[in-house]
PADREN-370514 format. One record per residue: residue number from 0; residue in one letter; x, y, z of N, C-alpha, C, CB in turn. Coordinates in nm, 4 decimals, padded with zeros to 6 digits. Each point is the difference from the previous one (the first is absolute). Glycine has a CB too. Example, Ala and Ser with C-alpha at 12.3 -4.5 7.8 and 13.67 -1.06 7.14 Angstrom:
REM residues 2
SITE  pos  code      n.c1      n.c2      n.c3     ca.c1     ca.c2     ca.c3      c.c1      c.c2      c.c3     cb.c1     cb.c2     cb.c3
SITE    0     a   01.3190  -00.5690   00.7800  -00.0890   00.1190   00.0000   00.0900   00.1200   00.0000  -00.1892  -00.1173   00.1246
SITE    1     s   00.1542   00.2223  -00.1966   00.0820   00.1190   00.0060  -00.0770   00.1090   00.0730   00.1184  -00.0628  -00.2145
***
This chain:
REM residues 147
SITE  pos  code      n.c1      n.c2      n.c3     ca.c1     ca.c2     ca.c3      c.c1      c.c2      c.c3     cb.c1     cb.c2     cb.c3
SITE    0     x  -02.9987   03.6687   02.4871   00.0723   00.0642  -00.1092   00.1040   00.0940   00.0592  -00.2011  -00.0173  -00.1541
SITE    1     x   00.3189   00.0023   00.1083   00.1290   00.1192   00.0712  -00.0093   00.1233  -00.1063   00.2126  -00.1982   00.1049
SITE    2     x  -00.3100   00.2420  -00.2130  -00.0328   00.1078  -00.0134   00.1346   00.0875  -00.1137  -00.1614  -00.0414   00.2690
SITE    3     x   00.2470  -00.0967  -00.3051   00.0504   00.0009  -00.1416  -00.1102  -00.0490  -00.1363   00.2395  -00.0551   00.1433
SITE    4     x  -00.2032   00.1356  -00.2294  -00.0765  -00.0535  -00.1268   00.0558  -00.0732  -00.0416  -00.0882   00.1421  -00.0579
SITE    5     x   00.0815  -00.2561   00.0121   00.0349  -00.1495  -00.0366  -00.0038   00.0600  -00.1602  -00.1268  -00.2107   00.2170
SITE    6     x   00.2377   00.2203  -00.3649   00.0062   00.0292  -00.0688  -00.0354  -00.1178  -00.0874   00.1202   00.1807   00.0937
SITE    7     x  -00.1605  -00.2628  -00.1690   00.0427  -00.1036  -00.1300  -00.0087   00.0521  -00.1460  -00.0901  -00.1820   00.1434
SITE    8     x   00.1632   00.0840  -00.1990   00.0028   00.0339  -00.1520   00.0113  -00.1065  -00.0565   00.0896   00.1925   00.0046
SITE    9     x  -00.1968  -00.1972  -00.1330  -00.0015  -00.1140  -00.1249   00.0703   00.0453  -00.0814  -00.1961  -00.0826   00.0081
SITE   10     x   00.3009   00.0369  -00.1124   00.0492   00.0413  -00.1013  -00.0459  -00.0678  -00.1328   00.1706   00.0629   00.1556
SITE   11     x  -00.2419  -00.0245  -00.2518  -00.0115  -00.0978  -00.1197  -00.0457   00.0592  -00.1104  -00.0405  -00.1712   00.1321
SITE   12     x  -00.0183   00.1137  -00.2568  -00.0173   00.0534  -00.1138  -00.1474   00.0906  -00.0013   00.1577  -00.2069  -00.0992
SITE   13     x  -00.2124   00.1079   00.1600  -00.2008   00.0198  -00.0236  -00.0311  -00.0182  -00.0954  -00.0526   00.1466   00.1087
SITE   14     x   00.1044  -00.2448  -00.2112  -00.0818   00.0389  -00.1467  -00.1238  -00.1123   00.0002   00.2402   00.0893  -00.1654
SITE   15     x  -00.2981  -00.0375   00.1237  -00.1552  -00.0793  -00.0480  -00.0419  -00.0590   00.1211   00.0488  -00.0754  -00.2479
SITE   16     x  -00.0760   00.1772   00.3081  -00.0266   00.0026   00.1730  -00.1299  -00.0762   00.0145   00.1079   00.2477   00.0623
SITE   17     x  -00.1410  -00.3270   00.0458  -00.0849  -00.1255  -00.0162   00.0222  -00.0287   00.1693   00.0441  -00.1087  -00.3005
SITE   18     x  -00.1293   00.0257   00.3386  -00.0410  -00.0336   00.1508   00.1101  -00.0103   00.0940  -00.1835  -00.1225  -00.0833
SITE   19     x   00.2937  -00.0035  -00.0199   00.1189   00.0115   00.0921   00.0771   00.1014   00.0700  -00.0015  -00.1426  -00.1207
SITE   20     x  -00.0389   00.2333   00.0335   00.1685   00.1213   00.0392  -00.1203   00.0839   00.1630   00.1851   00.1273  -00.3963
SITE   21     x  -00.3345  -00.1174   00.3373  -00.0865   00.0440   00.0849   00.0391  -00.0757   00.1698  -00.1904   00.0368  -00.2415
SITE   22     x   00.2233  -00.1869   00.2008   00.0120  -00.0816   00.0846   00.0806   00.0334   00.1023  -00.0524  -00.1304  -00.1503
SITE   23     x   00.2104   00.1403   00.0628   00.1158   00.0257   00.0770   00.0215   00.1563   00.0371   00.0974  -00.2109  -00.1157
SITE   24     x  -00.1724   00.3338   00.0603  -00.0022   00.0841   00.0792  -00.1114   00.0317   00.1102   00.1311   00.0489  -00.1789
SITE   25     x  -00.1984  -00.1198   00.2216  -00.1035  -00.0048   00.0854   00.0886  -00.0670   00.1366  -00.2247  -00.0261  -00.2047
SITE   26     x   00.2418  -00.1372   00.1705   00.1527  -00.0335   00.0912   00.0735   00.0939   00.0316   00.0296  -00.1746  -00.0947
SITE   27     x   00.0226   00.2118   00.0673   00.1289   00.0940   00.0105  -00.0349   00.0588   00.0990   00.0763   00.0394  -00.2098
SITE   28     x  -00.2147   00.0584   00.1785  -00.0407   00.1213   00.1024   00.0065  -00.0394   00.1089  -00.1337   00.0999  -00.1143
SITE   29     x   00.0593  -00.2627   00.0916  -00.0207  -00.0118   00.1993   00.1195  -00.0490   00.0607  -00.2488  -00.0773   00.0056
SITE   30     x   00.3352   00.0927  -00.0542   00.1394  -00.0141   00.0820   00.0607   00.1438  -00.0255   00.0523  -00.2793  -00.0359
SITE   31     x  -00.1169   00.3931  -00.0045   00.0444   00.1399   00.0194  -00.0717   00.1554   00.0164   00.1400  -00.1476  -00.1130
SITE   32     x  -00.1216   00.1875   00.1298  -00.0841   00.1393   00.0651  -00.0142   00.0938  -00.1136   00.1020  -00.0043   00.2465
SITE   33     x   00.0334  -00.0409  -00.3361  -00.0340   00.1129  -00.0966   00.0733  -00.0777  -00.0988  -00.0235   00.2446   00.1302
SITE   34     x  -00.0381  -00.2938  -00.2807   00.0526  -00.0375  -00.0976   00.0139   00.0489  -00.1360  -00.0491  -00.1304   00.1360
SITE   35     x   00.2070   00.1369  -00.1460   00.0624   00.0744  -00.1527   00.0069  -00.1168  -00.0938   00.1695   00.1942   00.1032
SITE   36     x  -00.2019  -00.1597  -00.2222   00.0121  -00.0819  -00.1013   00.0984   00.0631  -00.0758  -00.2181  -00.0910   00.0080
SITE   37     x   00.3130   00.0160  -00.0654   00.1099   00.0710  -00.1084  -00.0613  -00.0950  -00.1322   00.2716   00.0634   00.1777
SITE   38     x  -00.2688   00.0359  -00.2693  -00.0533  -00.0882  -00.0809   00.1279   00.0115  -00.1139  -00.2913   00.0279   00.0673
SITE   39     x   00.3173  -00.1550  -00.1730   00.1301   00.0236  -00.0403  -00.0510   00.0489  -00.1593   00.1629  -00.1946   00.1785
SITE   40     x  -00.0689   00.2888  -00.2032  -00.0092   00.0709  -00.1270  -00.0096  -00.1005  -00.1046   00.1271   00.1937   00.0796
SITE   41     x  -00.2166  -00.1341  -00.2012   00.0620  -00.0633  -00.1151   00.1285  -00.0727  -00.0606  -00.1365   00.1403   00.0068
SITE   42     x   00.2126  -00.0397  -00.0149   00.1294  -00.0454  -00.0005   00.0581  -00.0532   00.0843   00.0065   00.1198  -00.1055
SITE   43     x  -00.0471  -00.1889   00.2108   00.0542  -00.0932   00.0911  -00.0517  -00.1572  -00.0380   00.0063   00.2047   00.1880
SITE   44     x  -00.1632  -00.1698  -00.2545  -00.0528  -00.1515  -00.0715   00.0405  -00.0272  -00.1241  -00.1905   00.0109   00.1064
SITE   45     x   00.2196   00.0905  -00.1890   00.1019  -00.0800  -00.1153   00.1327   00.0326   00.0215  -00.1584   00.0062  -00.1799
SITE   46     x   00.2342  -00.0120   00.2849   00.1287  -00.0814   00.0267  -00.0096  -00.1314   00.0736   00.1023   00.2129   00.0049
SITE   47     x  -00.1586  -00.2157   00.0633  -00.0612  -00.1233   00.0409  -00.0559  -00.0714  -00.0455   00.0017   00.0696   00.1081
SITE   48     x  -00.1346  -00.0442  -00.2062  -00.0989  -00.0840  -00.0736   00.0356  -00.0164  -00.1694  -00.1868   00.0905   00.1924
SITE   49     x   00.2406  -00.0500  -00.2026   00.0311   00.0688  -00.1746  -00.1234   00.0817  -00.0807   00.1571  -00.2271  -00.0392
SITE   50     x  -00.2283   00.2621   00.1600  -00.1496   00.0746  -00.0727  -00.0292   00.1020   00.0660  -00.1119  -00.1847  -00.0668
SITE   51     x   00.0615   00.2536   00.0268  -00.1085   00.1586   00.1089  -00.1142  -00.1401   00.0836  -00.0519   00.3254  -00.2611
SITE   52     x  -00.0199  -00.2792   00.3599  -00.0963  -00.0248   00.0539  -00.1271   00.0227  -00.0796   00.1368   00.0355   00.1844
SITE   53     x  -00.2051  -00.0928  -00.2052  -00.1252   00.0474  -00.1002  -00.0736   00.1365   00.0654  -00.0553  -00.2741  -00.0783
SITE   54     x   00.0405   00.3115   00.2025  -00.0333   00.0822   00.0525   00.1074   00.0875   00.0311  -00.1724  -00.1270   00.0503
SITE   55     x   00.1721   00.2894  -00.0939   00.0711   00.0942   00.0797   00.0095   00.0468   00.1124  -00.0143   00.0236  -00.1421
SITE   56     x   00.2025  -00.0025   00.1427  -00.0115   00.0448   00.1888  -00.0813   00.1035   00.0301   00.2249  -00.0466   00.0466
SITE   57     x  -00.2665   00.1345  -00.0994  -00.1046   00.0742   00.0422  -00.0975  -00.0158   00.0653   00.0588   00.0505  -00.1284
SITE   58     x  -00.1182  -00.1591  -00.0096  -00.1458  -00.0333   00.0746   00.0289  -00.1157   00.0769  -00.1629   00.0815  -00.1801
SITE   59     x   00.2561  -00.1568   00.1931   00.0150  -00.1044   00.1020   00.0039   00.0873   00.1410   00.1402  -00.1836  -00.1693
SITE   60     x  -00.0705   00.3412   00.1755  -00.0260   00.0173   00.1133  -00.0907   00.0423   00.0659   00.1462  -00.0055  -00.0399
SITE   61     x  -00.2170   00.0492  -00.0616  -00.1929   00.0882   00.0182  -00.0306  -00.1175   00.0668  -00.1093   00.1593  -00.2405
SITE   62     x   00.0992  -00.2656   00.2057  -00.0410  -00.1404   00.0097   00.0133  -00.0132   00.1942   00.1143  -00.1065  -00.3078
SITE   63     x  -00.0006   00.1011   00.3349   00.0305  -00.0084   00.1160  -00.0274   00.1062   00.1033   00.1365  -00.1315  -00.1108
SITE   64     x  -00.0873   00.2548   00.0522  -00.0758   00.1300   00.0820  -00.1303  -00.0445   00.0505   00.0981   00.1824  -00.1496
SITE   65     x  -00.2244  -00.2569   00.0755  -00.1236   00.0217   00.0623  -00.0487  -00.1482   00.0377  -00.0538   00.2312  -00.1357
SITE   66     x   00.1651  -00.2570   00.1846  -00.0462  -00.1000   00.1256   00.0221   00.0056   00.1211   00.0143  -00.1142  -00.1267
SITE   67     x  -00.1136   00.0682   00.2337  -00.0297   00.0733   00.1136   00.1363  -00.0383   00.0908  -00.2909  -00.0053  -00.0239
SITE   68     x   00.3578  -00.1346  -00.0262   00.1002  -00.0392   00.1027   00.1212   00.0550  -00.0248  -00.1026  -00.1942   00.0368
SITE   69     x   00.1075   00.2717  -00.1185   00.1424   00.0327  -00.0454   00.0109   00.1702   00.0127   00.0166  -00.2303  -00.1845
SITE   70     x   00.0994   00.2652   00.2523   00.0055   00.1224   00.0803   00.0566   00.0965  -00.1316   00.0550  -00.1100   00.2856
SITE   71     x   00.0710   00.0630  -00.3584   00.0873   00.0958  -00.0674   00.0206  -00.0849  -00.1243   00.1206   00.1301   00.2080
SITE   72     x  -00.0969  -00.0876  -00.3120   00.0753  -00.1021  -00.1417   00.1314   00.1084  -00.0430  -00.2748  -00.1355  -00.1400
SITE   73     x   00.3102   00.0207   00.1079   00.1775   00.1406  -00.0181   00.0485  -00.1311  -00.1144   00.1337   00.1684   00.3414
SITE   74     x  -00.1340  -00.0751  -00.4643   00.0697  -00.0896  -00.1580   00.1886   00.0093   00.0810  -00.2173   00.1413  -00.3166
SITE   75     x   00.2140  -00.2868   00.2762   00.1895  -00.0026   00.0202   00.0430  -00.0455  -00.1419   00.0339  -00.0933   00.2797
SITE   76     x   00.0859   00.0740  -00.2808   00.0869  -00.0729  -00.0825   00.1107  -00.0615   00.0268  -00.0803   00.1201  -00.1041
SITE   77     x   00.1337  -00.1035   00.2198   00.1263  -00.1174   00.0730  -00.0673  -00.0163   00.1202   00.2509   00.0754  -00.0856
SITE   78     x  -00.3337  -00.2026   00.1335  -00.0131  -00.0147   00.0938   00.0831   00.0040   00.0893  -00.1257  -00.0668  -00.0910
SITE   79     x   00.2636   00.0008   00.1255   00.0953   00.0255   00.0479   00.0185   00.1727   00.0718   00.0631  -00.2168  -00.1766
SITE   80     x  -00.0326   00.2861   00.1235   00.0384   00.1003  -00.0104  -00.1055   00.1204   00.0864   00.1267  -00.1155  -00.2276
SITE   81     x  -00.2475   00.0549   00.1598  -00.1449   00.0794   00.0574  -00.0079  -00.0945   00.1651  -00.1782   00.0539  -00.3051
SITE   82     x   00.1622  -00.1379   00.3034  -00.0466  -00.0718   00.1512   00.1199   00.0097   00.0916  -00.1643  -00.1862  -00.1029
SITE   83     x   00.2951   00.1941   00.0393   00.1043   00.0268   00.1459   00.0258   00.1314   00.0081   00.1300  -00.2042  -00.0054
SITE   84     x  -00.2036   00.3387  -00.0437  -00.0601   00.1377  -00.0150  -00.0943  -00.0105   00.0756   00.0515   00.0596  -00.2043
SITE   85     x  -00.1247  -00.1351   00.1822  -00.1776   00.0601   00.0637   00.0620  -00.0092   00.1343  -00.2470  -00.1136  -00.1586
SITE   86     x   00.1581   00.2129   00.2458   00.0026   00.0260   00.1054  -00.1155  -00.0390   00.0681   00.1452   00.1469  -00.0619
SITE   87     x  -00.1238  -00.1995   00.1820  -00.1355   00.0021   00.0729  -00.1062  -00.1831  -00.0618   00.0095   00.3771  -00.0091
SITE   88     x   00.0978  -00.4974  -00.0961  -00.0809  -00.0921  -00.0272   00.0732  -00.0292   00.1042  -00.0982  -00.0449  -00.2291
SITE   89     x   00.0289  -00.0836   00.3046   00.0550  -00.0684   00.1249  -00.0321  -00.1881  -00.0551  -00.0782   00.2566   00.2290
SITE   90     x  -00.0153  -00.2658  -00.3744  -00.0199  -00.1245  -00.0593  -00.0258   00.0100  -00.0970  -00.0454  -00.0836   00.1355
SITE   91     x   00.0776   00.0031  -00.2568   00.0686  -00.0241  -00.1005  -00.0848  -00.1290  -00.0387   00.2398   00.1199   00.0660
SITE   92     x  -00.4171  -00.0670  -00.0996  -00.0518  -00.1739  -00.0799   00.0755  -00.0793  -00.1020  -00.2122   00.0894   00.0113
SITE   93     x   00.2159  -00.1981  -00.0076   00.0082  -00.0583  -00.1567  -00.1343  -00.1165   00.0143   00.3229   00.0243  -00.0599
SITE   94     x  -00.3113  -00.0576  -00.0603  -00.1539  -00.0832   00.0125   00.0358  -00.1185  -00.0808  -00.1904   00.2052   00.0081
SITE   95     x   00.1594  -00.3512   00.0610   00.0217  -00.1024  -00.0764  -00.1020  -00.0076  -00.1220   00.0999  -00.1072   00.2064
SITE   96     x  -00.0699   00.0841  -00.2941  -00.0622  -00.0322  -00.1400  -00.1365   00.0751  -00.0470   00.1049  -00.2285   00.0457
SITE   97     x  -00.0559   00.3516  -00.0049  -00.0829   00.1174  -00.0522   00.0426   00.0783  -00.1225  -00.0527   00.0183   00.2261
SITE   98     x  -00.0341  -00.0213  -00.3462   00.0435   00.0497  -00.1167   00.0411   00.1672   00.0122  -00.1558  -00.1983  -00.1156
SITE   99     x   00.2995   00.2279   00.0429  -00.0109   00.1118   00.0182   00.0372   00.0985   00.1515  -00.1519  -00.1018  -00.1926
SITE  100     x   00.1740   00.0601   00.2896   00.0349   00.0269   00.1428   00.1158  -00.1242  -00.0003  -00.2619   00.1102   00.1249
SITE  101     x   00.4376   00.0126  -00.0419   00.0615  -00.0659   00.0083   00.0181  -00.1126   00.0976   00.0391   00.1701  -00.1122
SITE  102     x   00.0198  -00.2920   00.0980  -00.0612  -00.1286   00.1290   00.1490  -00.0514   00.0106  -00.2950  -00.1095  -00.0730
SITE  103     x   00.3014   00.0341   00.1388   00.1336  -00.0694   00.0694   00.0931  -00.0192  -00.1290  -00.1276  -00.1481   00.2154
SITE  104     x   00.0544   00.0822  -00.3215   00.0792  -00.0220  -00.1616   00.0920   00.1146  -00.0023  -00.2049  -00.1036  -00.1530
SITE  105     x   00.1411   00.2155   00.1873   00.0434   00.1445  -00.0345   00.1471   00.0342   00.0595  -00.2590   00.0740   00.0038
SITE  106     x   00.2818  -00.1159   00.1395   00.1023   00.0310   00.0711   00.1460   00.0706  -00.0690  -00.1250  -00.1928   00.1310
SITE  107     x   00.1082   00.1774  -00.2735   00.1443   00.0576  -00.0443  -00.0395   00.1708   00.0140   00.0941  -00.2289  -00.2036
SITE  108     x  -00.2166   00.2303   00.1245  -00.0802   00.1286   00.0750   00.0296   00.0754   00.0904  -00.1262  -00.0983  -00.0393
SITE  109     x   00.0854   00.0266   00.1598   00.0092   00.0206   00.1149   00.1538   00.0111   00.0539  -00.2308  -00.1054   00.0000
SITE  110     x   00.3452   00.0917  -00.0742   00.1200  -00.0234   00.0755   00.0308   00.1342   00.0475   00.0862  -00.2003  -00.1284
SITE  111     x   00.0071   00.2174   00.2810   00.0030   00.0660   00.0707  -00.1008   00.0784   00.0976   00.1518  -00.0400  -00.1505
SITE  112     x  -00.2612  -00.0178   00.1181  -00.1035   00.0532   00.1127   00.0053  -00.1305   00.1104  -00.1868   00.1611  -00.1831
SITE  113     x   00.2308  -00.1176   00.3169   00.0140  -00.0704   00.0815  -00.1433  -00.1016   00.0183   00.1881   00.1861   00.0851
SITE  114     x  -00.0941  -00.3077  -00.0560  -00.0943  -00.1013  -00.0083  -00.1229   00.0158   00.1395   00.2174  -00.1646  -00.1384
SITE  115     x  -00.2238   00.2157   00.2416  -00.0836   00.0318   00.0988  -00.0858   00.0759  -00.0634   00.1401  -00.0185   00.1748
SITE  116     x  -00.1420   00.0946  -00.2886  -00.1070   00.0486  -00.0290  -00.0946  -00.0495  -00.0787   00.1157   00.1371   00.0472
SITE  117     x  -00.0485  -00.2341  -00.1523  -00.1066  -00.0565  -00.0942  -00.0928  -00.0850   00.1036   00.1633  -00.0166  -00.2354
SITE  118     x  -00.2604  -00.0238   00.1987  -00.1285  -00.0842   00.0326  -00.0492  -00.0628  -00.1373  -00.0764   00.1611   00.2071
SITE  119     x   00.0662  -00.2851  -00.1871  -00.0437  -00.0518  -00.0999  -00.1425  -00.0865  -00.0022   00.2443   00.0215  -00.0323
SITE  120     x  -00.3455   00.0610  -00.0265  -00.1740  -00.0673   00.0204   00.0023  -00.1098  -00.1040  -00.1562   00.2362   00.0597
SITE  121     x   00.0881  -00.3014   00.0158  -00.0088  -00.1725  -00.0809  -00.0680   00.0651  -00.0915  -00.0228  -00.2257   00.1667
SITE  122     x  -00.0151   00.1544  -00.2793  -00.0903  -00.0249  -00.1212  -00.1364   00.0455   00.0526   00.1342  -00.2082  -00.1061
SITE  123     x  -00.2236   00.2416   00.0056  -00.1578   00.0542   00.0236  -00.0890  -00.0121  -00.0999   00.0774   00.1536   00.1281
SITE  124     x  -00.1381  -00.1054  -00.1419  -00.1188   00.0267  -00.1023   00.0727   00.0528  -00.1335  -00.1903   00.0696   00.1954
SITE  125     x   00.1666  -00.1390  -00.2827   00.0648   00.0454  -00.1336  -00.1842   00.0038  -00.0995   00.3439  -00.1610   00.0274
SITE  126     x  -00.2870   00.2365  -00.1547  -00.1167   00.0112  -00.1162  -00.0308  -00.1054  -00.0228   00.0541   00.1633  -00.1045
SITE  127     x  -00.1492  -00.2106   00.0525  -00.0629  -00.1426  -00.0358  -00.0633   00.0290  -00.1421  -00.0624  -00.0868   00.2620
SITE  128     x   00.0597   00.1906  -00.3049  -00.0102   00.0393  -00.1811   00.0960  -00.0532  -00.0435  -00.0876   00.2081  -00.0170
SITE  129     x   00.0025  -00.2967  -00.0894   00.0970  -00.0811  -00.0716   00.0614   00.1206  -00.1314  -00.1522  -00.2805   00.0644
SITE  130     x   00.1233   00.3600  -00.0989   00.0799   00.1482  -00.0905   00.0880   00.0703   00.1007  -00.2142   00.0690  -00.1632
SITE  131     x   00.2017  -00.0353   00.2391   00.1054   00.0630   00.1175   00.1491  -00.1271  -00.0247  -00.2477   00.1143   00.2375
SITE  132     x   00.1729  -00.1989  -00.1845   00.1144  -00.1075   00.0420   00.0615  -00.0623  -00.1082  -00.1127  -00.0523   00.1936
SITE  133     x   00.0453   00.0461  -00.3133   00.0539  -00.0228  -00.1110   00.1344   00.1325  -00.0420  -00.2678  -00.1433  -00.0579
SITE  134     x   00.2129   00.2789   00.0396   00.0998   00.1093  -00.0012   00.1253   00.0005   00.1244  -00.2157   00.1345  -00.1128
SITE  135     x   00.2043  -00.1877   00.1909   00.0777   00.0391   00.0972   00.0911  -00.0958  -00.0304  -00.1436   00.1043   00.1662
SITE  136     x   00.1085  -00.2695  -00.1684   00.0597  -00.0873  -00.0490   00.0888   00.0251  -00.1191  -00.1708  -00.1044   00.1018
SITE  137     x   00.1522   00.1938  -00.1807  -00.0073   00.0223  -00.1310   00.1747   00.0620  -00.0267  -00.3172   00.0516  -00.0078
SITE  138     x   00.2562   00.1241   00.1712   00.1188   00.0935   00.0540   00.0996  -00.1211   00.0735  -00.1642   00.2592   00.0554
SITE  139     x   00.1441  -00.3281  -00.0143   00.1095  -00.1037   00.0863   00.1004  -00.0764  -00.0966  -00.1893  -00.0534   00.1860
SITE  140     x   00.1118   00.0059  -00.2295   00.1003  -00.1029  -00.1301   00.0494   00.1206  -00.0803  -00.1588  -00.2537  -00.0503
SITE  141     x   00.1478   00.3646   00.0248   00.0667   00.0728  -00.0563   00.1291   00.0729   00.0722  -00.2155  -00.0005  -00.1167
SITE  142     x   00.1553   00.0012   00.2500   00.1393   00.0616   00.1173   00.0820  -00.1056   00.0078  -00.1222   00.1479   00.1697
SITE  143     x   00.0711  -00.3470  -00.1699   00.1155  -00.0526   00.0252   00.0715   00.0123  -00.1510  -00.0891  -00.1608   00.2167
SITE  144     x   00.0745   00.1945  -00.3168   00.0944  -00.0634  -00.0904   00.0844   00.1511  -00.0087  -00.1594  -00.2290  -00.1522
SITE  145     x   00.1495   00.3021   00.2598   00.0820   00.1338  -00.0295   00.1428  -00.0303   00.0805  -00.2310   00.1856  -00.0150
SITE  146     x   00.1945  -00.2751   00.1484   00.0949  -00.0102   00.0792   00.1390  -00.1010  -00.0805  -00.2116   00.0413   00.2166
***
């Protein structure tokens, strides 16, 4: 170890938080020493989704605070803006086909954060509740007909 702290960061919604997102921030860690979660405001999911998140950023971030792999949670609202600010991330998760966590789809997201930093974790463990996946399904078809 050269005795730098290896920084990463997930950026995403968390709503109706379920195994997957557990999944991809567990990943994350072991490719970092210390992991920030930005979690995106309300008003970042209904410009994007045309809806609130069923869960509040609040408690979406209580949510994240008390898990053991995750170092810091910090609410954003321009990813952009917040990640070429943050200081000290050195990687930039996105997660393939993880509900709710931004993933390669996302990249407009992501524009201007140099491409050496993103990392992109394959696919993982997603919810297998058929009510989870039904609602989420539910939030999706409602975000595409916004675009």
């Amino acid at each position: 170890m050269d005795g730098v702290t290896r920084t990463g960061c997930v950026v995403g919604v968390f709503d109706l938080f379920h195994v997957g997102h557990v999944d991809v921030l567990e990943r994350a860690r072991r490719h970092s020493d210390r992991l920030v979660v930005a979690v995106l405001s309300d008003e970042w999911a209904l410009d994007a989704w045309g809806g609130r998140p069923f869960v509040p950023l609040l408690e979406r971030a209580q949510i994240l605070e008390h898990l053991r792999c995750v170092d810091e949670v910090i609410a954003v609202d321009d990813v952009r803006s917040w990640l070429t600010g943050a200081a000290g991330v050195q990687t930039v998760f996105a997660a393939s086909a993880a509900d709710g966590v931004l993933g390669p789809e996302d990249f407009d997201e992501l524009d201007g954060i140099p491409a050496g930093l993103i990392t992109v974790l394959p696919s993982g463990r997603g919810s297998r509740s058929p009510i989870l996946r039904a609602a989420i399904d539910q939030r999706q078809s409602r975000s595409s007909n916004v675009a």
